[in-house]
N, C-alpha and C positions, 0 to 999 in steps of 0.2 A: 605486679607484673603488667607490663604495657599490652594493652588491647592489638590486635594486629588490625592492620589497615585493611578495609572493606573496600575489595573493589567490585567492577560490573562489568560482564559481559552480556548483550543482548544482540540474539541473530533470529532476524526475520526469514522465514521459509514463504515468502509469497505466492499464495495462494494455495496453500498445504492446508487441510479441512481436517476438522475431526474425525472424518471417514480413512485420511489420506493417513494420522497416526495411527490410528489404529492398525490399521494392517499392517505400519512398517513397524510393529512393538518387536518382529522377529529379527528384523535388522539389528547387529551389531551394535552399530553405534548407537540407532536408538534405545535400543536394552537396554544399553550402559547407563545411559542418560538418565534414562526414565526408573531407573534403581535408586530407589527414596527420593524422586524429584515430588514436590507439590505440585499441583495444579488445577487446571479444570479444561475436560472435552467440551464442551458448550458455551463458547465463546459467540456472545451477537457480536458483528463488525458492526460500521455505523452506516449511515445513509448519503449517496450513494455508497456503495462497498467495494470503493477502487482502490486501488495500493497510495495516491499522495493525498488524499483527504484522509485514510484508514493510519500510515502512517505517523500523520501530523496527530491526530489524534493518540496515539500511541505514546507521543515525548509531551504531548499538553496537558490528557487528559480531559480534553475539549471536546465536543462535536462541531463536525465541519462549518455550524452558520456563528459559533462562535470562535474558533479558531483560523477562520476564512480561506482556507484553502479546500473550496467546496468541487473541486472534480481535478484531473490532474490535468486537462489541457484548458487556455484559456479562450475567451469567445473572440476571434478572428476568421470569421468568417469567408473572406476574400485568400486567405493562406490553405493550400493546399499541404500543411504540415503544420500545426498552431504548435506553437510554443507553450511548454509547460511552465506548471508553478515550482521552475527548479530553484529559484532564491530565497532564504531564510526570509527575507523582507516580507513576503506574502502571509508569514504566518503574526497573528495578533496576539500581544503579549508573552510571556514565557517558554522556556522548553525545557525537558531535562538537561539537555548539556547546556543548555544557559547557567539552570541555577548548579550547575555542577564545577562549571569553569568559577562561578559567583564563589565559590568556595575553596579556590584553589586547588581542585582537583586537573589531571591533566585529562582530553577527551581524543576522540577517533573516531571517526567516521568513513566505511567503507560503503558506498553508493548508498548511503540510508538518502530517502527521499526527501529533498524540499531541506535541505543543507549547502546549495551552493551560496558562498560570498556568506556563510555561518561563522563566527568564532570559538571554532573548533581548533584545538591541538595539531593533529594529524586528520586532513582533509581530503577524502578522494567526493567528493559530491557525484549525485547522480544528473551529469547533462549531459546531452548531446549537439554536435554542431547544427543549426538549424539556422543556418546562412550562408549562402555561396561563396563568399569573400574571406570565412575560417576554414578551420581543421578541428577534429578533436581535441588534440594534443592542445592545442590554443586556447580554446572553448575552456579545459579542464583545468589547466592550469592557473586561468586567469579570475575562476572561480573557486577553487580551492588553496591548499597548502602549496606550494608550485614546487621548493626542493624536495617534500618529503614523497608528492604524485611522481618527480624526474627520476628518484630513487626506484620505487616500485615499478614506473614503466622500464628503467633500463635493466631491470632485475627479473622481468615477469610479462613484460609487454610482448613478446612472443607467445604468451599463453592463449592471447585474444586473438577473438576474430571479430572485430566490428565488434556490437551486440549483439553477438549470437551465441548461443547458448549449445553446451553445457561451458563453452568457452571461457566467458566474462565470469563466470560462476571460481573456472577453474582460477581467473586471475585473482579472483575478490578473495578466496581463501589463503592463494599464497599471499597475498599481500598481510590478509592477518595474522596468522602465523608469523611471516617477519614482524609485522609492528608488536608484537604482543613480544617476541623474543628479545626484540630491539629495544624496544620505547616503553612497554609495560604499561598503558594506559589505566588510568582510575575506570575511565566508563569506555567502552568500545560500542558502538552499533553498529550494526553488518547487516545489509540487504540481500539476501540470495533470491534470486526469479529464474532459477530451471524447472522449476513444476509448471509456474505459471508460463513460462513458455510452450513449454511440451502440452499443457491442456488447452492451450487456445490453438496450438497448431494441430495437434491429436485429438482431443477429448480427455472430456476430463478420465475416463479408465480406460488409457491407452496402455500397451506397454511402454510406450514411450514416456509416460508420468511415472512407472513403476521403476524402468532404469534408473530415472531423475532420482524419487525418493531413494537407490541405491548408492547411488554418489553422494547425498547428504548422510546419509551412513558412514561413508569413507571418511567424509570431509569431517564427520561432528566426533569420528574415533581420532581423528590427528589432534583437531582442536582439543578435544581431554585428554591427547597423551602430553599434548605442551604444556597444559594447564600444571599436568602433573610434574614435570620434566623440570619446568620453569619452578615449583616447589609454590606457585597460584592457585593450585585448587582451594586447598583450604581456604584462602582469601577472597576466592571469587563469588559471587553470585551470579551465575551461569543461567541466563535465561533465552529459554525458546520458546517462539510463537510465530502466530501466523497472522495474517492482514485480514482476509476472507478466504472464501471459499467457491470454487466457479460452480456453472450449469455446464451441458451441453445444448447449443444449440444449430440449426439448419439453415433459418432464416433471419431476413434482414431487413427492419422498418426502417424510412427513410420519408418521415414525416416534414420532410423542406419541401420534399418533390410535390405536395400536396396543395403547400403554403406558396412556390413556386406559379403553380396552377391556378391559386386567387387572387394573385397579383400581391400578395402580402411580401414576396421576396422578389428584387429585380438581378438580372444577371446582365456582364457584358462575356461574348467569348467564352462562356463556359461557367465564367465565375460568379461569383454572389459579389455585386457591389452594393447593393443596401439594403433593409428588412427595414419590416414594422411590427412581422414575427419569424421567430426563429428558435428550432428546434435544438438544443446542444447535448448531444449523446453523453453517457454513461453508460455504455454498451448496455446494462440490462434495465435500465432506467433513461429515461431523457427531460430536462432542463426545460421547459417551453418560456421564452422569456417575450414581453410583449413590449414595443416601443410606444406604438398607437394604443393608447388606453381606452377607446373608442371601438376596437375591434375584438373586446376583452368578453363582453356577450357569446357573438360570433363563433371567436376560437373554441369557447367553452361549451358551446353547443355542438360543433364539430367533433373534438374530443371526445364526449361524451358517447355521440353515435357510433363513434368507431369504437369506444370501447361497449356498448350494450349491444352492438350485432356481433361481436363474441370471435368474428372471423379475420380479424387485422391482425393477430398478433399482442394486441393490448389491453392487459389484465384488469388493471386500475388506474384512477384519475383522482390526480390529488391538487388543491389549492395550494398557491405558495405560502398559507398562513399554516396548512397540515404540514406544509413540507418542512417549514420552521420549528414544529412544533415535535420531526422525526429527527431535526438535525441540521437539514439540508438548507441549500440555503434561499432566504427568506426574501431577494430580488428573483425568484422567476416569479410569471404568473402562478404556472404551473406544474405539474411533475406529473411524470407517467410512465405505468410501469409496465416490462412484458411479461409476457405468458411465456410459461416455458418452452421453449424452445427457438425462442425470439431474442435478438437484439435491436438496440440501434445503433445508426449512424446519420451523419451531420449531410451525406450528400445532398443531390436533386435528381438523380440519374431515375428513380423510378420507385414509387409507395412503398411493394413490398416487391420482394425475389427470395428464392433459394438462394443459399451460398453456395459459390463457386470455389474450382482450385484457390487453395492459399489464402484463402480466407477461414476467420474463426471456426473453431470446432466448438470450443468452450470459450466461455463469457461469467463476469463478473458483474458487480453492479445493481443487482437487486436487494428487495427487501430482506436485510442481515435476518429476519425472525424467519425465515422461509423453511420448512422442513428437510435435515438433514445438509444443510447451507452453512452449518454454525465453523466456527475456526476453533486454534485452540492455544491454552497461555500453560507452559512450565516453568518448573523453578527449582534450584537448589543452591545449597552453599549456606555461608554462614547467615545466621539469622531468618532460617526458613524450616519452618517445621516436615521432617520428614514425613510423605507419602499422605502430606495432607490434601485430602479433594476438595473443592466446592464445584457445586452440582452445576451452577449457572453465572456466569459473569457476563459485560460490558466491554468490548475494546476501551471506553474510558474508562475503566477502573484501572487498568496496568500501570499508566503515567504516576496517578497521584501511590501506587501501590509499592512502586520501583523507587520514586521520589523517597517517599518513608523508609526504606530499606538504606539508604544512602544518607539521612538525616537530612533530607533537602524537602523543600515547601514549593508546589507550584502553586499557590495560592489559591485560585476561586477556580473550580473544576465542576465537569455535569459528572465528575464519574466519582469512587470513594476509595479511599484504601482498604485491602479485602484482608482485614488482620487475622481471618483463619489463615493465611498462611505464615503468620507472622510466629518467631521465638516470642514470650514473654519477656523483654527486659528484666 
């Protein structure tokens, strides 16, 4: 008797924490789900713990200083909107839908992170327009699949609003549900951010995060009636997880304003046109990278004092040789981390403040080992041991673990394949 063909679905709940399953085990669709799924609640993210470094890591099984896509925006300083690491090109070496396409498999990608201009099958990437001279519609199509995104927009492109949320959410699920109905992919990955929405605009235990987790309810009961419908379940390997996991916080360090102040950054009009240092946020973590090697003393004695009087907002201080040594990547000087209830940001406008209207509730970014901060990885379907736990995993273990499940090698990884959850051949 021939083997049946092993496919894969993977959908990321960004920003959905092990606190955030848990409570929603009473929802519907996670019930379903989570009825003989394997897994584990204690999931580290990696360092920093943003969605396109946590993601990349996800398809590599890398951490960020060797996968290189170590924050999601990049260092542009003079840009009052920096451009992100939205192109495959940014990441080093392999992916799973690399080696999956390497094998003939067909692939899909619904806003998964850091897949534009990717050779992926079915491409919607996650970009946006970030130039006065485009449009979306332009943007997306010029870096993804162009007839199979004109398909979904003329089919579903009423569902959105801009990026706003529960919107984009709604469009990203109708689009898989068609593609899954349509096209039948080998490997699908799908990005959902209404949690992470709703907790950076609300907190992270707003009702607004608990509606959110309600909709993924809805959303993950359709995708397992298609599965079924489509006669896929059996064949699939159905996996949910999550990136990280946020804080809440109040206030906002703005360590340029500082470096501003000792002549270390010059502005014309408002803007930064040059450093010799400069501070590049990860909201609960920040990047300090140093031009002037000369003023490497200096910064570090600064840093220090703000972080030993205990009252800035900043927890810890870490060399770019620790930071390498966490993940992160291994060109700043330094890395530094906030206290809870702190974030950063890249302005100049003033050291620390409260947050104001419209600004962050919740924040990501911090140290993944952080107490009750952990994410979380399931799994079911063929070749996955039912209602198997493991107590404690790694964001890099999932790549090389999902790779193995699909018979595919990303080669040299910081993470392992977690064969408890594996069938015995």
């Amino acid at each position: 008797m021939n083997k049946r063909k092993r496919r894969m679905l993977i959908l990321s709940l960004d920003a959905v924490g092990s606190r955030d399953i848990e409570k929603a085990k009473d929802l519907p669709g996670f019930a379903r789900f989570f009825e003989g799924a394997a897994g584990c609640m204690a999931v580290d993210s990696v360092y920093p713990s943003i969605t396109y470094p946590a993601h990349t890591t996800i398809v590599t099984g890398r951490y960020p200083c060797h996968h290189g896509v170590v924050n999601n925006t990049k260092i542009q300083p003079g840009r009052k909107s920096p451009d992100w690491f939205w192109q495959r090109k940014y990441i080093r070496g392999t992916t799973l839908y690399d080696e999956a396409r390497s094998a003939g498999m067909t692939t899909a990608a619904l806003l998964w992170p850091v897949t534009a201009k990717a050779k992926i099958t079915y491409n919607v990437p996650e970009i946006f327009a970030n130039r006065p001279w485009t449009n979306q519609i332009l943007t997306s199509l010029a870096n993804g699949t162009p007839m199979y995104q004109f398909h979904l927009n003329q089919k579903f492109g009423h569902l959105r609003n801009g990026i706003r949320e529960p919107e984009l959410d709604n469009f990203t699920h109708a689009s898989l549900i068609y593609t899954l109905e349509t096209y039948r992919p080998d490997l699908t990955l799908v990005h959902f951010t209404d949690v992470d929405s709703q907790k950076h605009d609300y907190g992270t235990e707003s009702p607004q995060v608990r509606a959110a987790m309600e909709r993924h309810s809805h959303r993950l009961m359709e995708i397992q009636d298609t599965l079924e419908r489509l006669d896929m379940d059996k064949e699939t390997v159905f996996v949910l997880l999550g990136d990280h996991s946020q804080k809440d916080v109040s206030e906002i360090i703005c360590l340029n304003a500082l470096f501003l102040e000792k002549g270390w950054i010059s502005q014309r009009r408002g803007k930064i046109r040059d450093w010799r240092v400069y501070s590049k946020g990860c909201d609960g973590s920040a990047y300090i990278y140093i031009r002037d090697k000369q003023l490497y003393p200096e910064v570090y004695e600064l840093l220090k004092k703000l972080r030993d009087e205990k009252r800035w907002g900043i927890e810890a201080l870490y060399t770019g040789k620790s930071a390498v040594r966490m993940g992160a990547d291994g060109a700043c000087a330094f890395m530094v981390e906030a206290a809870d209830g702190y974030f950063f940001r890249d302005d100049t406008e003033t050291f620390t403040r409260l947050t104001r209207g419209g600004e962050h509730k919740g924040c990501h970014g911090y140290r993944p080992e952080k107490t009750g901060y952990q994410t979380f990885f399931a799994l079911k379907g063929p070749g996955i041991r039912e209602n198997q736990a493991v107590e404690k995993m790694n964001l890099a273990d999932e790549g090389p673990t999902l790779a193995a499940l699909l018979g595919l090698d990303l080669g040299i990884t910081d993470g392992k394949v977690i064969r408890a959850f594996l069938e015995k051949e």
